[in-house]
MIVOMI-398605 format. One line per field, with one value per residue (C-alpha): x, y, z. Coordinates in steps of 0.02 Angstrom, whole numbers, plus 50000, padded with zeros to 5 digits. Layout:
N
c1: X  ...
c2: Y  ...
c3: Z  ...
END
This chain:
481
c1: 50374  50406  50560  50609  50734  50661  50737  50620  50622  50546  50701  50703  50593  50725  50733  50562  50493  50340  50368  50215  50255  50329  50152  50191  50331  50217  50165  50041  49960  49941  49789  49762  49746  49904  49841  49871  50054  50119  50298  50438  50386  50463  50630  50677  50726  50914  50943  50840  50909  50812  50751  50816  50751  50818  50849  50725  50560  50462  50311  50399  50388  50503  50530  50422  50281  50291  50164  50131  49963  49832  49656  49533  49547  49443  49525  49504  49443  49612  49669  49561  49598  49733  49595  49488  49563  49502  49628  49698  49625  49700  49673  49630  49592  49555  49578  49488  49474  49328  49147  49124  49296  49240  49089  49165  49297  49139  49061  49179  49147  49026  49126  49175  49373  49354  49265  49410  49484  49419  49393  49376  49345  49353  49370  49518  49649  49814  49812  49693  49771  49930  49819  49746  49912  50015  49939  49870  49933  49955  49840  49902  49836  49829  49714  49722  49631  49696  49681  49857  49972  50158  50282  50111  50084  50275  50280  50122  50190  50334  50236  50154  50300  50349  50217  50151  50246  50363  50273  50110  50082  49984  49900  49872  49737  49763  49725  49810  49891  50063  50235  50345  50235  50216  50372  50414  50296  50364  50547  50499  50402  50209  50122  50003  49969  49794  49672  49484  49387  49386  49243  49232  49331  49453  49498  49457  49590  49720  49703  49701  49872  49969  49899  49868  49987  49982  50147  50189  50062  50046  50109  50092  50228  50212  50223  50277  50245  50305  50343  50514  50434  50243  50115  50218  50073  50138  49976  49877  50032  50008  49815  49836  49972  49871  49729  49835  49909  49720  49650  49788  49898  49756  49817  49730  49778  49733  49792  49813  49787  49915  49875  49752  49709  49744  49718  49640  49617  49398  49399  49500  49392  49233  49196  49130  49147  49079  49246  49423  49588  49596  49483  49613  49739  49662  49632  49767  49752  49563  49610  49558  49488  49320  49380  49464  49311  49218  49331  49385  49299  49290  49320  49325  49339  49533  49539  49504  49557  49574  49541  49597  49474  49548  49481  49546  49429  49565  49737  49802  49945  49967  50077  50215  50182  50003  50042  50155  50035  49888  49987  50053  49873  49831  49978  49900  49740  49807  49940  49991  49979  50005  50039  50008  50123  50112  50253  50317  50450  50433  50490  50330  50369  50544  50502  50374  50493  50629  50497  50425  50472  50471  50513  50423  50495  50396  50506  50505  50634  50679  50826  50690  50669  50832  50896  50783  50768  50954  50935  50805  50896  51056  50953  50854  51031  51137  50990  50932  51110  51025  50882  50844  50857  50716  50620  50620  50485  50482  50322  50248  50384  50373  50263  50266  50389  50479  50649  50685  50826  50838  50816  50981  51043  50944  50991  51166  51149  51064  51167  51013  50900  50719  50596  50443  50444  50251  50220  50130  49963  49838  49669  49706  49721  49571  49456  49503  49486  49312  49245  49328  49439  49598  49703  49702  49514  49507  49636  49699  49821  49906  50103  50037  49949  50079  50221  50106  50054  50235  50267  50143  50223  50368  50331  50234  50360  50203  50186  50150  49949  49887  49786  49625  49545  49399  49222  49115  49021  49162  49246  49034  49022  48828  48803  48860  48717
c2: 50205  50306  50409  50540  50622  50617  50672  50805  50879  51064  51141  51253  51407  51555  51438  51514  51675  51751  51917  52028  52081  51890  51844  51825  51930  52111  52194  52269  52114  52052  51956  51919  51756  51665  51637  51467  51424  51369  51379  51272  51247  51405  51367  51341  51476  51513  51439  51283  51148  51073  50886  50739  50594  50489  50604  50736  50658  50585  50546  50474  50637  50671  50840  50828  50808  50950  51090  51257  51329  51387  51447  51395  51435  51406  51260  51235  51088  51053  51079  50939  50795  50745  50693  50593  50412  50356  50363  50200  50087  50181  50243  50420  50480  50662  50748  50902  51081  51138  51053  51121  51056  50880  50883  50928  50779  50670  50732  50686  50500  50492  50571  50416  50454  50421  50275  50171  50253  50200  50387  50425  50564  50643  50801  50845  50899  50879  50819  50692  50620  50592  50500  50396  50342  50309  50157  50115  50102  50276  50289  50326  50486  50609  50771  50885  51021  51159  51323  51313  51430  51452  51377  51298  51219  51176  51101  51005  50923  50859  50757  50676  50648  50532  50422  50419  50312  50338  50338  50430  50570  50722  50860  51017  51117  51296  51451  51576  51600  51621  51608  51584  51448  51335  51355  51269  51147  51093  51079  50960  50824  50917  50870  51005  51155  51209  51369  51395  51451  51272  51156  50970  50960  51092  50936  50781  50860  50898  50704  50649  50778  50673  50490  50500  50562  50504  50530  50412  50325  50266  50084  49981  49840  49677  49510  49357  49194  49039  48862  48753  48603  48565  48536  48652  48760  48905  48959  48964  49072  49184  49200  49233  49354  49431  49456  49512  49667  49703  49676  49695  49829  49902  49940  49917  49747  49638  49448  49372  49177  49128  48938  48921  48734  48715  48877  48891  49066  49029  48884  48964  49129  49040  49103  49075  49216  49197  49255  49222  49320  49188  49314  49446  49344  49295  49469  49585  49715  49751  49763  49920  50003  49941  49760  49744  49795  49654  49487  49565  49488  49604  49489  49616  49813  49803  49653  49594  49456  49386  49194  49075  48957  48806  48698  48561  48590  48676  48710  48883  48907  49097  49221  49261  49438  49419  49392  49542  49657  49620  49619  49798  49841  49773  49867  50026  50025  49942  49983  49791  49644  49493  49348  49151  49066  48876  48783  48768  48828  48921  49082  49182  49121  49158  49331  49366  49323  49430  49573  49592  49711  49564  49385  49250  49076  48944  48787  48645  48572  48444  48420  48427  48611  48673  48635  48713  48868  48888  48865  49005  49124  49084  49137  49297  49366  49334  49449  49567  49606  49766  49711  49659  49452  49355  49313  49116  49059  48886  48809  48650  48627  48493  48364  48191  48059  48153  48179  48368  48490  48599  48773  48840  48687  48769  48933  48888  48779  48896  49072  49159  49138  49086  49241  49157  48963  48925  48747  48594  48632  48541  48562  48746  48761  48627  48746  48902  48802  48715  48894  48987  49086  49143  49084  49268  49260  49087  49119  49294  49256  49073  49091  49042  49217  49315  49259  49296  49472  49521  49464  49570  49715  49714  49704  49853  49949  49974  49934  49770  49794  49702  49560  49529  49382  49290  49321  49151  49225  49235  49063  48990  49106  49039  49115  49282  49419
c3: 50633  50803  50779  50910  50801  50635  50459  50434  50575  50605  50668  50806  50837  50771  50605  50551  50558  50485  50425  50373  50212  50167  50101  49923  49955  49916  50082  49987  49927  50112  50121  49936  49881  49772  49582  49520  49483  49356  49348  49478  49655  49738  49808  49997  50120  50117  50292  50239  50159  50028  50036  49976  49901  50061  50237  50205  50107  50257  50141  50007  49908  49751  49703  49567  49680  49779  49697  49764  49891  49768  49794  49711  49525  49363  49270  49086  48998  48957  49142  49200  49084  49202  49327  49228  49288  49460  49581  49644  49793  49931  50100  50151  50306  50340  50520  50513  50644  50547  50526  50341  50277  50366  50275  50108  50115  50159  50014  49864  49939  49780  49660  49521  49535  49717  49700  49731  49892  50063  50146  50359  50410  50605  50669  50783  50670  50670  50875  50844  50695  50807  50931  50791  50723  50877  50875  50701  50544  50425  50272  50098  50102  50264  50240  50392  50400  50538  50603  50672  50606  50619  50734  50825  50669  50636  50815  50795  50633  50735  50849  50703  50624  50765  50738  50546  50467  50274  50132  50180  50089  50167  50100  50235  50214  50318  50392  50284  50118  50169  50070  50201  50272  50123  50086  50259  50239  50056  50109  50253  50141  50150  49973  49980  50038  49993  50082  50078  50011  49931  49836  49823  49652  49711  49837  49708  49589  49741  49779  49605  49570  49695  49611  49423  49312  49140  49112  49259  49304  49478  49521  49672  49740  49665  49784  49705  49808  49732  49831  49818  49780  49767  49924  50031  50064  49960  49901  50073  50145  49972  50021  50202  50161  50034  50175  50321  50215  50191  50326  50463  50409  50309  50154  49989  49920  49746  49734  49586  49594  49409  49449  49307  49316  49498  49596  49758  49780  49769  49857  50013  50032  49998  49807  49656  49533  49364  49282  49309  49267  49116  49043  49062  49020  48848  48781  48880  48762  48827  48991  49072  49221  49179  49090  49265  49389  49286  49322  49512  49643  49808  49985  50089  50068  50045  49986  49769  49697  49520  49525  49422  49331  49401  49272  49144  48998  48908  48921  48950  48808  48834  48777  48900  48880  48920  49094  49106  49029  49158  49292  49259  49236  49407  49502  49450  49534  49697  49805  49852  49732  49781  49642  49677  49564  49522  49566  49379  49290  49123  49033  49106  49291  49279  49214  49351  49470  49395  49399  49549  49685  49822  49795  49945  49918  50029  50068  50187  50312  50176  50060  49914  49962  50026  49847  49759  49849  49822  49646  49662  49767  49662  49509  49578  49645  49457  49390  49510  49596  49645  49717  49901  49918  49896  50084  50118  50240  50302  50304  50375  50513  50650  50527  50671  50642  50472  50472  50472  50452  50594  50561  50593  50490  50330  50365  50361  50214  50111  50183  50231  50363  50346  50399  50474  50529  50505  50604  50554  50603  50512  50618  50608  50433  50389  50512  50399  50245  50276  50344  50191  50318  50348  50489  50582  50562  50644  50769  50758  50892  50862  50806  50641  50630  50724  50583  50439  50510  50545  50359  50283  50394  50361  50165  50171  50297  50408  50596  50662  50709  50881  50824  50940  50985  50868  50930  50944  50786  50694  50727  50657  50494  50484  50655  50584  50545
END
């Protein structure tokens, strides 16, 4: 998000100085390269104050996370265990001065632990990254690559702090080895600091430093999306949601259709995988990396899902845990899941509910709803008095000749206010459905769209992307090439 005055800001120009013997504090090691480190990050300059886990930590950086600039070094077999897991599905986008550094990032595109992460690459540096992201969304991951050094540097970084948005992490990779610099760079949120001269897997094991740690494993934010009463359209809102973090705010996301006998999730995006996440859910204990690849289905580069077998051959008598177990595995490869619950109550549901970072409840204008989602939020708040409320959207509003409860009625009613109002709309929704679409496919711009795109922003804390208009192709998928 834009923010003139931002928490990490570079300070003013008399706040940094480069002194020639600083480098590694030995002015007769100037020029030398650092040796790996392996003690603390060094601490920050006396008349810097060191970040926080709230005003100071732009990228959403702990402490922990902050290592120190290296060169290139030989690692051990030992050394590189910690790199052996893939990293999760993110997004990394690399802005690079120098042609060989641009090639290099391109190159570790093949590597098998980046064969998760969707990786750009464009030259421009640090300037052309804050073109790129005044008016897109940030990546996960932000390499730049510059030949700025300094305050030029320092003063660069504040202009891009204006307009990449919290929780990106970015990784610099410089001109010089210099103390004083990284040092600067660490207390204002940087994740790494890194020099040439550099190889592929000196970069592969930067990237996977910040992402896999066995010790705490990386975990994305868990959606829950669950309707008041049945028919409310709960799981079409799920899907679309699911889609719209993926697509529009374009961000890595997995949904996770938990309907077993009912689900939708196949029939909505036009699939038919040969497994489901029944198959997960029926051996969780050999669910893995590979176990998961297997049952995912990929819609789109972003976007995976697990479907459910909607079938009635057998009933699905599962272990609550089962359900808990998979989903944890799912969270660690992606950094959004979405879950489609049944409307159902049980000890699992309940549970999932309880667990998840973000709680959707789908209700209609009806008393049907407005009692159950009280029951809901009622619930949620007793056991999660710490946690943000759960988000109520109304859905199917303005249905001809049915008695409603105005809006501001409900909100009342209930104490909190609906987020999104999605309307009635039932040729728009058929059209999606028969061309196994999503609404901001078939009409990127109808209010219908608009609410379920400012939804998925403001879940993932990410700016509001411009939709743009459907082609002809796209509106006719057999017309597409």
């Amino acid at each position: 998000m834009s923010n003139p005055d931002p928490a990490w800001s570079l300070g003013t120009d008399d706040e940094f100085v480069l002194e020639d013997d600083e480098t590694f504090g030995l002015g007769d090691l100037e020029g030398a390269e650092l040796p790996p480190f392996d003690g603390e990050p060094a601490p920050a300059p006396a008349n810097q104050s060191a970040p926080t886990l709230e005003g100071d930590d732009p990228f959403g950086l702990t402490a922990s996370t902050l290592a120190p600039v290296h060169a290139p070094a030989a690692y051990t077999r030992e050394e590189s265990r910690t790199t052996e897991q893939p990293v999760p599905r993110i997004t990394i986008h690399a802005a690079c001065d120098r042609h060989e550094i641009a090639d290099l990032v391109s190159g570790i595109t093949a590597d098998r632990r980046m064969a998760r992460a969707e990786i750009t690459v464009e030259t421009g540096g640090i300037d052309a990254a804050v073109t790129r992201f005044a008016s897109q969304a940030s990546p996960n991951l932000l390499i730049l690559d510059t030949l700025m050094q300094g305050p030029a540097m320092l003063h660069a970084l504040d202009r891009l702090a204006t307009v990449i948005e919290e929780g990106t992490k970015v990784v610099i990779v410089g001109a010089v080895n210099d103390i004083s610099l990284f040092r600067e760079l660490m207390s204002r949120g940087v994740s790494e600091y890194i020099v040439p001269p550099l190889q592929p897997i000196d970069v592969i094991r930067t990237v996977c430093g910040l992402y896999v740690n066995p010790d705490k494993p990386f975990a994305g934010r868990v959606i829950s999306v669950i309707g008041a009463r049945g028919g409310i359209g709960a799981s079409t809102i799920a899907h679309n949601l699911a889609w719209s973090i993926a697509e529009r705010q374009e961000s890595s996301a997995t949904l996770l259709d938990l309907d077993l006998s009912f689900g939708t999730a196949a029939l909505d995006f036009n699939q038919d995988p040969p497994q489901s996440i029944a198959d997960a859910l029926m051996a969780p204990d050999r669910v893995d990396d590979v176990f998961l690849e297997r049952v995912t289905t990929k819609q789109t580069q972003r976007l995976q899902m697990l479907t459910a077998p909607a079938t009635l051959e057998r009933e699905f008598e599962l272990d609550p845990q089962s359900y808990e177990i998979v989903i944890e595995r799912v969270r660690r490869t992606s950094p959004f899941v979405v879950l489609d619950l049944p409307h159902a109550w049980s000890s699992w549901i309940k549970h999932t509910l309880l667990a998840a970072d973000d709680a959707i409840i789908v209700a209609g204008p009806d008393l049907a709803s407005l009692r159950n989602t009280k029951n809901i939020i009622d619930l949620l708040k007793s056991m999660r008095p710490y946690d943000s409320p759960p988000t109520v959207v109304l859905s199917m509003v303005g249905v001809p000749k049915r008695p409603e409860i105005p809006f501001k009625d409900f909100a009342e009613a209930l104490g909190a206010e609906p987020v999104a109002s999605i309307p009635f709309d039932p040729q728009l929704f058929g059209m999606a459905a028969n061309n196994g679409q999503m609404v901001g496919e078939v009409a990127p711009l109808s209010k219908t769209a608009i609410a379920l795109d400012a939804l998925a922003a403001s879940l993932t804390g990410r700016k509001p992307v411009e939709a743009k208009k459907a082609s002809f192709t796209d509106k006719i998928p057999f017309l597409k090439r």
